[in-house]
Chimera marker file (.cmm) of the C-alpha trace (Angstrom):
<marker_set name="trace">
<marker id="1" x="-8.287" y="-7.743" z="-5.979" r="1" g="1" b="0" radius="0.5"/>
<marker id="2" x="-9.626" y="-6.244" z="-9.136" r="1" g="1" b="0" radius="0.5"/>
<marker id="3" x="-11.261" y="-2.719" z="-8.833" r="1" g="1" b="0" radius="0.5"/>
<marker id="4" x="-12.019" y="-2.583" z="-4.892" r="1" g="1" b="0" radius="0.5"/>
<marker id="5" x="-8.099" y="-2.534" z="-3.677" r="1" g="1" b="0" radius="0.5"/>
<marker id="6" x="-8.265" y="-1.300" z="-0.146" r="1" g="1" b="0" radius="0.5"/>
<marker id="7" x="-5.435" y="-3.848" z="0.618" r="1" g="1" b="0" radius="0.5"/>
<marker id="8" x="-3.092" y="-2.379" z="-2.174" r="1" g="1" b="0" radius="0.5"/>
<marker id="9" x="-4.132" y="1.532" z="-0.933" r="1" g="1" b="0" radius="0.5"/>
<marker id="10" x="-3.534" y="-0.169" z="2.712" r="1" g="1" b="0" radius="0.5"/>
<marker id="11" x="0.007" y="-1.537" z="2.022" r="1" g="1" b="0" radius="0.5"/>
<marker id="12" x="1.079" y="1.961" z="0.386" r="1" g="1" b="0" radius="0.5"/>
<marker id="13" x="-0.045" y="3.703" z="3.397" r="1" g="1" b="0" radius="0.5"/>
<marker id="14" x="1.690" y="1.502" z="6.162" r="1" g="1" b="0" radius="0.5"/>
<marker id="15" x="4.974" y="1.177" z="4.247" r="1" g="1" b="0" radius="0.5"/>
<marker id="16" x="4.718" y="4.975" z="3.325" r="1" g="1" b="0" radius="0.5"/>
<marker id="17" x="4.393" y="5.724" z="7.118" r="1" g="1" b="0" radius="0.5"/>
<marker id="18" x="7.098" y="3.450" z="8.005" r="1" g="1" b="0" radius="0.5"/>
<marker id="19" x="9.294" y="5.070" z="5.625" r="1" g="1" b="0" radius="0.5"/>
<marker id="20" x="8.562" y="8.897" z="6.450" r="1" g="1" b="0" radius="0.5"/>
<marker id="21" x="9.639" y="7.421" z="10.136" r="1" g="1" b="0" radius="0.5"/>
<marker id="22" x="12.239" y="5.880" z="9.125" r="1" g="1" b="0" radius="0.5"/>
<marker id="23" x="13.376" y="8.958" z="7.037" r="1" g="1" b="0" radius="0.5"/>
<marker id="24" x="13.071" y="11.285" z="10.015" r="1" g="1" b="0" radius="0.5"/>
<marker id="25" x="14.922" y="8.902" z="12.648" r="1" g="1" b="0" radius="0.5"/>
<marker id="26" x="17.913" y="8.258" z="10.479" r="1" g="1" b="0" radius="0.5"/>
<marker id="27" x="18.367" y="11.647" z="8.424" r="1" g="1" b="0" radius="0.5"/>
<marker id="28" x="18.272" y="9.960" z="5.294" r="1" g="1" b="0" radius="0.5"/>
<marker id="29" x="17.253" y="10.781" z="1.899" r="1" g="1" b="0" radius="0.5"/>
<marker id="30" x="14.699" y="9.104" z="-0.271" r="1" g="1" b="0" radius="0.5"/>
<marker id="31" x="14.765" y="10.292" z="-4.002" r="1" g="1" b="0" radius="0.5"/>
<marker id="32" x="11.244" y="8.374" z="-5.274" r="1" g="1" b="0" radius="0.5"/>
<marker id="33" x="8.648" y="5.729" z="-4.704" r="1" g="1" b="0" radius="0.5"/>
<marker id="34" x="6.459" y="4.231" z="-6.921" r="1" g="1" b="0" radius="0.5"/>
<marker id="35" x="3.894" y="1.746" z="-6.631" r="1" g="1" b="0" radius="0.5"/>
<marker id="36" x="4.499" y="-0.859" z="-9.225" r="1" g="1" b="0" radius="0.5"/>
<marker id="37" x="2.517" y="0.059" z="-12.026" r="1" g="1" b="0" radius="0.5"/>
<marker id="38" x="0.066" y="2.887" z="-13.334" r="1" g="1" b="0" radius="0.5"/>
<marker id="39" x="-2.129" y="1.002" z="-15.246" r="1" g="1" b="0" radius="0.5"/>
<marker id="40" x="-2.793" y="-2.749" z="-15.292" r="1" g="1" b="0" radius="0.5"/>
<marker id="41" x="-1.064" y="-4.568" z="-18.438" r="1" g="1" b="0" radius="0.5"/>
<marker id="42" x="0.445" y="-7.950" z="-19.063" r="1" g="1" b="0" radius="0.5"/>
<marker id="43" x="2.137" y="-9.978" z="-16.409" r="1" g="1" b="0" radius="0.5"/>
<marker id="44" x="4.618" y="-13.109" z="-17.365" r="1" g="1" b="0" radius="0.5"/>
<marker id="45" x="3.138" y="-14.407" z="-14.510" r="1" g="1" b="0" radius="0.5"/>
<marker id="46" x="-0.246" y="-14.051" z="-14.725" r="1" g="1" b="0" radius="0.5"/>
<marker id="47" x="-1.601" y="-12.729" z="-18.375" r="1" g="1" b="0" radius="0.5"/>
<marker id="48" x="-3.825" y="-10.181" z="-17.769" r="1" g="1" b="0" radius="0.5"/>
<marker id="49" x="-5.468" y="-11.978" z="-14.893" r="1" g="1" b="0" radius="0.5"/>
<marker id="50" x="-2.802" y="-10.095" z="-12.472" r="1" g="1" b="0" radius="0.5"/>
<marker id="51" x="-3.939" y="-6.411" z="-12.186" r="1" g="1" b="0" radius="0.5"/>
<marker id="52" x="-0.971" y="-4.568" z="-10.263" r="1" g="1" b="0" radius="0.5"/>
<marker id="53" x="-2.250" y="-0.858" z="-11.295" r="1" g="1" b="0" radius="0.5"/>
<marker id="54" x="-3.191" y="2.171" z="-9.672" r="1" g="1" b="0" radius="0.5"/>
<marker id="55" x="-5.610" y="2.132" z="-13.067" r="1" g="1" b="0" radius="0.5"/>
<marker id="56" x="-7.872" y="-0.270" z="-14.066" r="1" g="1" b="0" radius="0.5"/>
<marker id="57" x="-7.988" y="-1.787" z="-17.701" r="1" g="1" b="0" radius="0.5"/>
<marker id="58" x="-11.266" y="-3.570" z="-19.271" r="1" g="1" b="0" radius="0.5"/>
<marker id="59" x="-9.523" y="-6.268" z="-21.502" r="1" g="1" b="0" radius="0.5"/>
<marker id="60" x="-12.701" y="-8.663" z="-20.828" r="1" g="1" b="0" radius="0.5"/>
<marker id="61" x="-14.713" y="-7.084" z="-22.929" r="1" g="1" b="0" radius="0.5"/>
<marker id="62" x="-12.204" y="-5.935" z="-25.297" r="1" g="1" b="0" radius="0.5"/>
<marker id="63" x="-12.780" y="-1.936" z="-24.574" r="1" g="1" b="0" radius="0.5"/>
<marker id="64" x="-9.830" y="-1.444" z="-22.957" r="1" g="1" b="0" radius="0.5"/>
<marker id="65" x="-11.657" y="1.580" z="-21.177" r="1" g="1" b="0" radius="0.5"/>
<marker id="66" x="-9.733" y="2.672" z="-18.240" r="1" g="1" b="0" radius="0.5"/>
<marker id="67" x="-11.155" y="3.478" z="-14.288" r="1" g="1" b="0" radius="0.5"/>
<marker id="68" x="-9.705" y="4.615" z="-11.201" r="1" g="1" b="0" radius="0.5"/>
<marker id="69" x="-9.877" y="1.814" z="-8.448" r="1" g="1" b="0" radius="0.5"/>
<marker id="70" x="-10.193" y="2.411" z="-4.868" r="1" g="1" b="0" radius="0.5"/>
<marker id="71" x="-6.550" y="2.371" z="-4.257" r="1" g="1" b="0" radius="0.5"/>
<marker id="72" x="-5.780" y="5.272" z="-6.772" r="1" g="1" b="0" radius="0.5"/>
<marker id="73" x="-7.996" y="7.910" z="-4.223" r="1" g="1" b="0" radius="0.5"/>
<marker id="74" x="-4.996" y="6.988" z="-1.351" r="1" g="1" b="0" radius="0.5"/>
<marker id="75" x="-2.390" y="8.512" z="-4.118" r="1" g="1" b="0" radius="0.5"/>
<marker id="76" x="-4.608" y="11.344" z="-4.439" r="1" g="1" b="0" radius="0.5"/>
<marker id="77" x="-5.690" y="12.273" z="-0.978" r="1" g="1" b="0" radius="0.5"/>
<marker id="78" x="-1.626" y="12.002" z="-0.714" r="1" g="1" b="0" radius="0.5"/>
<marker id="79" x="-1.045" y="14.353" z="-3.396" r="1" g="1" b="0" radius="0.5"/>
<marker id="80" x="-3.371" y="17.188" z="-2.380" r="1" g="1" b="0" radius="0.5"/>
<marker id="81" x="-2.480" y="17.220" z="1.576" r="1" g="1" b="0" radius="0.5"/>
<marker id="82" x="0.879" y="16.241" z="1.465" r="1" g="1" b="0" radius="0.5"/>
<marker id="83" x="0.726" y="13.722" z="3.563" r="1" g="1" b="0" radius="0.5"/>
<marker id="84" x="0.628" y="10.289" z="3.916" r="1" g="1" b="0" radius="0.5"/>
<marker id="85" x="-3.452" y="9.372" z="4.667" r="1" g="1" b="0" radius="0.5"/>
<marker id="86" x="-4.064" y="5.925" z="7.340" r="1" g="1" b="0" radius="0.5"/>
<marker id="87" x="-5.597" y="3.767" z="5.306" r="1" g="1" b="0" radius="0.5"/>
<marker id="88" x="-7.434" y="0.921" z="7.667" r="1" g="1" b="0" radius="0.5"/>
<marker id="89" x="-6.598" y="-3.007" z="6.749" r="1" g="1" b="0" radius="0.5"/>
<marker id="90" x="-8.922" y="-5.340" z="6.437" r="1" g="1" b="0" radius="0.5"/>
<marker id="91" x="-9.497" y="-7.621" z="8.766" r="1" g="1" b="0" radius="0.5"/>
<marker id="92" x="-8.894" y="-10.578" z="6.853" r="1" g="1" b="0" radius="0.5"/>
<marker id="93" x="-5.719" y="-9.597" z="5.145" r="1" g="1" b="0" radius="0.5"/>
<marker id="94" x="-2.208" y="-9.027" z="5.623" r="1" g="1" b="0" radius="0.5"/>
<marker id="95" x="-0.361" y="-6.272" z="4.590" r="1" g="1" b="0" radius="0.5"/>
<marker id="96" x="1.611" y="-7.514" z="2.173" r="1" g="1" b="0" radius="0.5"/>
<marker id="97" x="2.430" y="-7.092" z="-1.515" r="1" g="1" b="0" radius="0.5"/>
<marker id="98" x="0.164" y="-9.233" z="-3.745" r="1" g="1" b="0" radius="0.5"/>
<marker id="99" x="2.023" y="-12.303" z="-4.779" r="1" g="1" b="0" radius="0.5"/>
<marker id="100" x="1.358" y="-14.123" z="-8.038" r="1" g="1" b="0" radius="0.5"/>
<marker id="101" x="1.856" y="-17.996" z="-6.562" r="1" g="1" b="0" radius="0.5"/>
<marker id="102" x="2.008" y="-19.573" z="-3.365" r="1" g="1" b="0" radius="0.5"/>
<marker id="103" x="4.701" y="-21.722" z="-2.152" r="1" g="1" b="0" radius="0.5"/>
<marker id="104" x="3.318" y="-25.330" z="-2.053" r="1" g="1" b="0" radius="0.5"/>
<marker id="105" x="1.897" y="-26.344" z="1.409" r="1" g="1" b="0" radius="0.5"/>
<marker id="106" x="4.115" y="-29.094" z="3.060" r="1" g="1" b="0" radius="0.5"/>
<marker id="107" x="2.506" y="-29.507" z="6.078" r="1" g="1" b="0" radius="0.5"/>
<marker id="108" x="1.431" y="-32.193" z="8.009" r="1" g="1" b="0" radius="0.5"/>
<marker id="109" x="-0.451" y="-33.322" z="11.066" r="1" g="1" b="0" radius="0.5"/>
<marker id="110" x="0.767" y="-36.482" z="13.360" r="1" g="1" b="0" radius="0.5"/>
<marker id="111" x="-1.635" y="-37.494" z="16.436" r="1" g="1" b="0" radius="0.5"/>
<marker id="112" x="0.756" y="-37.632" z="20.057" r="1" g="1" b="0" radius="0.5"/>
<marker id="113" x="-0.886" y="-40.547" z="22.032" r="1" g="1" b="0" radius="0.5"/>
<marker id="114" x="-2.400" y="-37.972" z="24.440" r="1" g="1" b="0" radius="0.5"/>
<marker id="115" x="-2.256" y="-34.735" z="22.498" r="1" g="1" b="0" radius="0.5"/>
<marker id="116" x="-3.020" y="-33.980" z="19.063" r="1" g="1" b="0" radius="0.5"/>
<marker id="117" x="-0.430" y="-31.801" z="17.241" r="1" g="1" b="0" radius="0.5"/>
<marker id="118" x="0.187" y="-29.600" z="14.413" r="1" g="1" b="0" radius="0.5"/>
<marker id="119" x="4.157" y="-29.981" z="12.656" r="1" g="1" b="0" radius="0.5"/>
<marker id="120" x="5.498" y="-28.533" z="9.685" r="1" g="1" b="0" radius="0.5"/>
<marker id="121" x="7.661" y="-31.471" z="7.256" r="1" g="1" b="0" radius="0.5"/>
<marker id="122" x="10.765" y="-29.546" z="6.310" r="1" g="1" b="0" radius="0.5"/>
<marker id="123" x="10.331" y="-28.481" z="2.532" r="1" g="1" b="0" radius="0.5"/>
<marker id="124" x="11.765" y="-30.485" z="-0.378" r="1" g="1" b="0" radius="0.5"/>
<marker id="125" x="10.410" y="-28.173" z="-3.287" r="1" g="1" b="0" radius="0.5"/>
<marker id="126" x="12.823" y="-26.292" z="-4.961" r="1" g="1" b="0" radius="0.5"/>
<marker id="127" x="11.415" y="-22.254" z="-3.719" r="1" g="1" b="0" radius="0.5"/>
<marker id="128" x="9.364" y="-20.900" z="-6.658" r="1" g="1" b="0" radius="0.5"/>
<marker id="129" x="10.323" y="-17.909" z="-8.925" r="1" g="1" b="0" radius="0.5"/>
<marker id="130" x="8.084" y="-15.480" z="-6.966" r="1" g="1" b="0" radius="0.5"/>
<marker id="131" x="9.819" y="-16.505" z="-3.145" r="1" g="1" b="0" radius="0.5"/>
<marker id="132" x="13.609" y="-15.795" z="-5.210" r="1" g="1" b="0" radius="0.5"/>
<marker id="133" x="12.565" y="-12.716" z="-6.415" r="1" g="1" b="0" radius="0.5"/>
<marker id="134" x="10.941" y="-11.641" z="-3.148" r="1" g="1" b="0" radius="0.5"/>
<marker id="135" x="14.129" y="-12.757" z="-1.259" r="1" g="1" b="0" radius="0.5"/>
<marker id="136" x="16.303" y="-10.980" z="-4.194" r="1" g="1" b="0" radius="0.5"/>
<marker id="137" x="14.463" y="-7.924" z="-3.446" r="1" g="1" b="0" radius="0.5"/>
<marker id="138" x="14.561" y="-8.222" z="0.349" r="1" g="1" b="0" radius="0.5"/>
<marker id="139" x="18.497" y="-8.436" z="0.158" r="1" g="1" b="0" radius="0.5"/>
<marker id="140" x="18.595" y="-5.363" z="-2.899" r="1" g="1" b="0" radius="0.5"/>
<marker id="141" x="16.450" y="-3.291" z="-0.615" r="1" g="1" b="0" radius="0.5"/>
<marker id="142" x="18.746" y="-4.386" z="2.698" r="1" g="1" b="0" radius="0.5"/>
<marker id="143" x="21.900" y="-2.929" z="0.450" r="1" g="1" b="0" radius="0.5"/>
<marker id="144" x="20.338" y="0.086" z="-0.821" r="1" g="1" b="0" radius="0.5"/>
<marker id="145" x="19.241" y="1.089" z="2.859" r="1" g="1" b="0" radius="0.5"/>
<marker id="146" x="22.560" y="0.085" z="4.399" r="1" g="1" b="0" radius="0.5"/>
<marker id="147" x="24.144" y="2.493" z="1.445" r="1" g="1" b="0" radius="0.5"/>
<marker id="148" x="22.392" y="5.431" z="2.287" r="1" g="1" b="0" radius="0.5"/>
<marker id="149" x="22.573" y="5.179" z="6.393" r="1" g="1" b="0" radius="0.5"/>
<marker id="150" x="26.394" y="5.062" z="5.513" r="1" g="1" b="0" radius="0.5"/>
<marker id="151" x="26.361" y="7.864" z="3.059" r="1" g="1" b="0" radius="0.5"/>
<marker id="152" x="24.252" y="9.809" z="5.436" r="1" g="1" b="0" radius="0.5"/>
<marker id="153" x="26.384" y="9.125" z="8.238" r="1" g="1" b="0" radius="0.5"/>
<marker id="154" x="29.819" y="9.930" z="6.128" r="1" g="1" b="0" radius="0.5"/>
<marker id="155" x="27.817" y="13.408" z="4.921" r="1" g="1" b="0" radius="0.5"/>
<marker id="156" x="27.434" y="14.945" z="8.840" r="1" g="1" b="0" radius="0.5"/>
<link id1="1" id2="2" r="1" g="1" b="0" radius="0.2"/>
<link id1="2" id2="3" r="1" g="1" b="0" radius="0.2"/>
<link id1="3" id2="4" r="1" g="1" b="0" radius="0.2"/>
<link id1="4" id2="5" r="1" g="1" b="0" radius="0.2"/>
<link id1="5" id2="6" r="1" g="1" b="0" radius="0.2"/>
<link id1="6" id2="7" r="1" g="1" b="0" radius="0.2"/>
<link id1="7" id2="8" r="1" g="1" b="0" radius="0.2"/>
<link id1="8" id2="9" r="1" g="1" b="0" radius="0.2"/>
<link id1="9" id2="10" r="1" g="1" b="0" radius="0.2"/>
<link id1="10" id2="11" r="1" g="1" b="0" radius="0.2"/>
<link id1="11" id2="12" r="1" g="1" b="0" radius="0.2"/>
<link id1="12" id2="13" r="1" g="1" b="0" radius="0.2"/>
<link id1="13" id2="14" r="1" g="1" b="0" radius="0.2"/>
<link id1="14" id2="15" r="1" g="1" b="0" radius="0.2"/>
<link id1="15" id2="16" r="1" g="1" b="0" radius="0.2"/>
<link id1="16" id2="17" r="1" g="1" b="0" radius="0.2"/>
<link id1="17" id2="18" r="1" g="1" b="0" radius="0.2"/>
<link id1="18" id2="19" r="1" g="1" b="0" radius="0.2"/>
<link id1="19" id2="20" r="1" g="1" b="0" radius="0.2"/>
<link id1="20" id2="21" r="1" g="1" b="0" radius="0.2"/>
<link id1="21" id2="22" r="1" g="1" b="0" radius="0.2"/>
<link id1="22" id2="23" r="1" g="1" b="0" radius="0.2"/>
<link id1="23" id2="24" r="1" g="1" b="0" radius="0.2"/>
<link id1="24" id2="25" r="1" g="1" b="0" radius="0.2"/>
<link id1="25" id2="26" r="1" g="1" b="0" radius="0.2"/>
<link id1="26" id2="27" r="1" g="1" b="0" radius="0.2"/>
<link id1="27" id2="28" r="1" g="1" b="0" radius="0.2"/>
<link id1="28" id2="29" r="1" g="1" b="0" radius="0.2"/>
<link id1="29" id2="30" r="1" g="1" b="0" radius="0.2"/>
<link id1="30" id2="31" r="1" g="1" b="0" radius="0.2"/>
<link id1="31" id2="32" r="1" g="1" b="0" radius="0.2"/>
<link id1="32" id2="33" r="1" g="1" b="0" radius="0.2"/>
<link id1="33" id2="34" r="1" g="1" b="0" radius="0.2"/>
<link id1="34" id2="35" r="1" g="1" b="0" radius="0.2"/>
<link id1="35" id2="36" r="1" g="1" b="0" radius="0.2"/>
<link id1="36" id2="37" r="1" g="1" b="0" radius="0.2"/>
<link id1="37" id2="38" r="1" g="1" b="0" radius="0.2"/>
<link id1="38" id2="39" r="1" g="1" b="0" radius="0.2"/>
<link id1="39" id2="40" r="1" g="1" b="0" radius="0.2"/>
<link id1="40" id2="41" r="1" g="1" b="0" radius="0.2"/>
<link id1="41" id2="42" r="1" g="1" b="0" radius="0.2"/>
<link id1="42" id2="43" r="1" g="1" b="0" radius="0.2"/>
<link id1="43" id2="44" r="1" g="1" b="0" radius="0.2"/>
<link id1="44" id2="45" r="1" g="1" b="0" radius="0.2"/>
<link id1="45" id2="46" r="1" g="1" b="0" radius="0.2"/>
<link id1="46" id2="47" r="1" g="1" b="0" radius="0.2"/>
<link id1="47" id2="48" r="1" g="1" b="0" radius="0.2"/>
<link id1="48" id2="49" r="1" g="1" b="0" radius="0.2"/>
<link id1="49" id2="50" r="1" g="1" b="0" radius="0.2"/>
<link id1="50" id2="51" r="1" g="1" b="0" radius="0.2"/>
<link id1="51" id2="52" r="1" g="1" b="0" radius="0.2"/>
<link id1="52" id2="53" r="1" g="1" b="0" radius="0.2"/>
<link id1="53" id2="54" r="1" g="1" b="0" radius="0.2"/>
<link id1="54" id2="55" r="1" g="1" b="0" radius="0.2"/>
<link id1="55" id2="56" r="1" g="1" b="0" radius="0.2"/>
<link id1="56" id2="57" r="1" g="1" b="0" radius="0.2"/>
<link id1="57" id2="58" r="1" g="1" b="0" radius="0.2"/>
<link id1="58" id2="59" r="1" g="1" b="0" radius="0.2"/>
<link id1="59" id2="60" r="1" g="1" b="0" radius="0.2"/>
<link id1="60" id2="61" r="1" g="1" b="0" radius="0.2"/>
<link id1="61" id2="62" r="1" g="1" b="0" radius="0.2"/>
<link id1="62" id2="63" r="1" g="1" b="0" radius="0.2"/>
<link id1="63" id2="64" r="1" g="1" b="0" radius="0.2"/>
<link id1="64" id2="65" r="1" g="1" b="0" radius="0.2"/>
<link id1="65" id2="66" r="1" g="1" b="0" radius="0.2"/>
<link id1="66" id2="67" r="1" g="1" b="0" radius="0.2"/>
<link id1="67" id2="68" r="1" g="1" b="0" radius="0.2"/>
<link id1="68" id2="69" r="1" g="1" b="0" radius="0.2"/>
<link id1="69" id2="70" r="1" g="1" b="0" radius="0.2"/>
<link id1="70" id2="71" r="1" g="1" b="0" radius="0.2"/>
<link id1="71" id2="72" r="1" g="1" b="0" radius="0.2"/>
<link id1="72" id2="73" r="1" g="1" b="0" radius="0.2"/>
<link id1="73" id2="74" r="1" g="1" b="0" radius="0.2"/>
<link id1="74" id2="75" r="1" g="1" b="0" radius="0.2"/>
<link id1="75" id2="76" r="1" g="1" b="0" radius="0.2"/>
<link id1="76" id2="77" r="1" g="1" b="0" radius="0.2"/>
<link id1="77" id2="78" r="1" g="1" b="0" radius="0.2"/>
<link id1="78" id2="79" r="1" g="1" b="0" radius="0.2"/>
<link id1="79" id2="80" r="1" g="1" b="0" radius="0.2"/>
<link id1="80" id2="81" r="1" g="1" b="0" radius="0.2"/>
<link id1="81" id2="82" r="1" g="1" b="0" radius="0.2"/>
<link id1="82" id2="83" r="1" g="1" b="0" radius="0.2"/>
<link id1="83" id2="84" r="1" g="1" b="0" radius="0.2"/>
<link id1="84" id2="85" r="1" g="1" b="0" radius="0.2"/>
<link id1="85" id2="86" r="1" g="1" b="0" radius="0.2"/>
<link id1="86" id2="87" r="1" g="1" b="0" radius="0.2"/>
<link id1="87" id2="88" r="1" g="1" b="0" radius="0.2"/>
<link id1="88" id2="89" r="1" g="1" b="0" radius="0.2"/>
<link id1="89" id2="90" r="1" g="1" b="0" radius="0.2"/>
<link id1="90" id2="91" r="1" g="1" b="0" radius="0.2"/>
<link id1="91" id2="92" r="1" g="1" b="0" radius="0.2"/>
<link id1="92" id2="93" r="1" g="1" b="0" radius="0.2"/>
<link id1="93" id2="94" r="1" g="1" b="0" radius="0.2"/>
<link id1="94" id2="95" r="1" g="1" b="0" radius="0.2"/>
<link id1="95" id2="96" r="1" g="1" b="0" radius="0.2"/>
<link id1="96" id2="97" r="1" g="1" b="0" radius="0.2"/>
<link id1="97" id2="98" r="1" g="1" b="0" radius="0.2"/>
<link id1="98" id2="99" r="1" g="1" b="0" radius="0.2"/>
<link id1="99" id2="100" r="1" g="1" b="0" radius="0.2"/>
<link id1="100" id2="101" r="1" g="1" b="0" radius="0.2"/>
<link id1="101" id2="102" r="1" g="1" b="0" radius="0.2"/>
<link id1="102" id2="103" r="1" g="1" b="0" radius="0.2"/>
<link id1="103" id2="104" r="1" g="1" b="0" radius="0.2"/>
<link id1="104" id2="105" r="1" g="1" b="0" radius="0.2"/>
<link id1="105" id2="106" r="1" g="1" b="0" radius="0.2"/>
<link id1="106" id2="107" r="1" g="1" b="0" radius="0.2"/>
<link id1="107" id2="108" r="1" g="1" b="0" radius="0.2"/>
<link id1="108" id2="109" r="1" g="1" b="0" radius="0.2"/>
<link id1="109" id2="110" r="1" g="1" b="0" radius="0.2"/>
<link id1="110" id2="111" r="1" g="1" b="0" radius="0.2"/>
<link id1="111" id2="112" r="1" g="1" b="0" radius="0.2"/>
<link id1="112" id2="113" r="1" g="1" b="0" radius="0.2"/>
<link id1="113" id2="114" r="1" g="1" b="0" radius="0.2"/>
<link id1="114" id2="115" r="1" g="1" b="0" radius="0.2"/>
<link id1="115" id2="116" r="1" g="1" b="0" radius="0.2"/>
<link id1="116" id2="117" r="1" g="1" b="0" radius="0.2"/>
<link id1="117" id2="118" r="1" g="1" b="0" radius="0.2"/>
<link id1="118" id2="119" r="1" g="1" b="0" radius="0.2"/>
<link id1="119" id2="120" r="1" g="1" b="0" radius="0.2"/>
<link id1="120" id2="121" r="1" g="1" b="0" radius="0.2"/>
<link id1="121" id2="122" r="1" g="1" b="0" radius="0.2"/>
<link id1="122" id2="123" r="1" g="1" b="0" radius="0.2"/>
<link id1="123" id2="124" r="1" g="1" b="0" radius="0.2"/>
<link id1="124" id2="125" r="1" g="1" b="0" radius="0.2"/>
<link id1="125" id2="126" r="1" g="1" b="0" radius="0.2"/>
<link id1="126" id2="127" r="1" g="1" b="0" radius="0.2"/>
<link id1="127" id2="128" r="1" g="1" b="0" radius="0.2"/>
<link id1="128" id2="129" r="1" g="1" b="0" radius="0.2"/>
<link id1="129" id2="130" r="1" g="1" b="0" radius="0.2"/>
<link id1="130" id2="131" r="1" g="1" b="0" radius="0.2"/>
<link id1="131" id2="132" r="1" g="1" b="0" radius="0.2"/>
<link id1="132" id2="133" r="1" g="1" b="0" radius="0.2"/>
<link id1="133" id2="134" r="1" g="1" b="0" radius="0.2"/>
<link id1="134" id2="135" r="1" g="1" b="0" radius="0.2"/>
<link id1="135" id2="136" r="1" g="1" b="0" radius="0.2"/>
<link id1="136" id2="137" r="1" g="1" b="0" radius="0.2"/>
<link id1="137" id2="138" r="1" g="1" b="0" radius="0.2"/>
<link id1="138" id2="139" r="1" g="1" b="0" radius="0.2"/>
<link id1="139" id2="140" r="1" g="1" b="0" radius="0.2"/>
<link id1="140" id2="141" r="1" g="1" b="0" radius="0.2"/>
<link id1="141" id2="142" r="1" g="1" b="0" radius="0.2"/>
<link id1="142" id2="143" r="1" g="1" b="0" radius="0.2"/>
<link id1="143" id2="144" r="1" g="1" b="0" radius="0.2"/>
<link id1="144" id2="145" r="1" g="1" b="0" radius="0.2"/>
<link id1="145" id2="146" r="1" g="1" b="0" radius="0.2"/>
<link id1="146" id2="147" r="1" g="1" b="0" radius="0.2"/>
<link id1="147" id2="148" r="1" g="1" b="0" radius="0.2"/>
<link id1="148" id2="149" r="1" g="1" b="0" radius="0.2"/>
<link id1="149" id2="150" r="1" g="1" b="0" radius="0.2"/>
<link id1="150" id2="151" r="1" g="1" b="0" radius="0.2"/>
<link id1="151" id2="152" r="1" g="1" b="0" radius="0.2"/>
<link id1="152" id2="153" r="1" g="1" b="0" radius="0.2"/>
<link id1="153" id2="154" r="1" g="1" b="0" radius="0.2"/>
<link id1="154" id2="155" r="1" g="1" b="0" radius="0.2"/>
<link id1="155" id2="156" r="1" g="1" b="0" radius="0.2"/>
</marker_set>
């Protein structure tokens, strides 16, 4: 993704809209977001080949000088209206947080006598670290949201 991020500033602004919505239909309060890192740095993952901030880092060169990337004008455009700014997708990605590996591919293709077609062999790898995080986070998130429709819902 490096320093030209539109999908990162892209993802903010989608979930950020979804949220306010979400927010305003259910009465509930959000205390902070935060995207997942200021500044690019080490990832266990990924070294330093895995840049996750709003700031970019030169460790190529050694300099360490820092730049803004792309994505890092959507958090200020957001700071000085006060609202969330539409950030357009590219057409060629999803908008979904980066992820660090990809589940192996399992598929396969059989040819039907007549027809050709396209199934998917049920998966026999174990599911990576990333894919139990993601789903660890998916069922955090699920809680903490459930929480606070019930505590907003007690408050009234």
């Amino acid at each position: 993704m490096g320093v030209h991020d539109n999908q990162r500033a892209a993802y903010h602004s989608a979930f950020l809209r979804t949220l306010v919505s979400t927010v305003k239909q259910y009465s509930v309060s959000v205390l902070a977001y935060s995207a997942w890192s200021l500044i690019d740095s080490f990832e266990f993952s990924g070294g330093y080949s895995r840049p996750f901030g709003l700031i970019h880092v030169d460790y190529a060169s050694g300099s360490l000088d820092r730049s803004h990337k792309d994505s890092s004008s959507f958090w200020i455009k957001l700071r000085e209206t006060n609202s969330v700014p539409f950030v357009e997708p590219d057409q060629t990605t999803t908008l979904s947080p980066p992820t660090s590996t990809q589940a192996p591919s399992t598929a396969t293709s059989t040819q039907a006598p007549s027809t050709a077609t396209s199934t998917q062999a049920p998966s026999t790898a174990a599911p990576s670290s990333c894919t139990r995080a993601s789903s660890s986070m998916t069922v955090l998130l699920l809680a903490v949201l459930g929480l606070m429709l019930a505590l907003s819902r007690s408050s009234k």
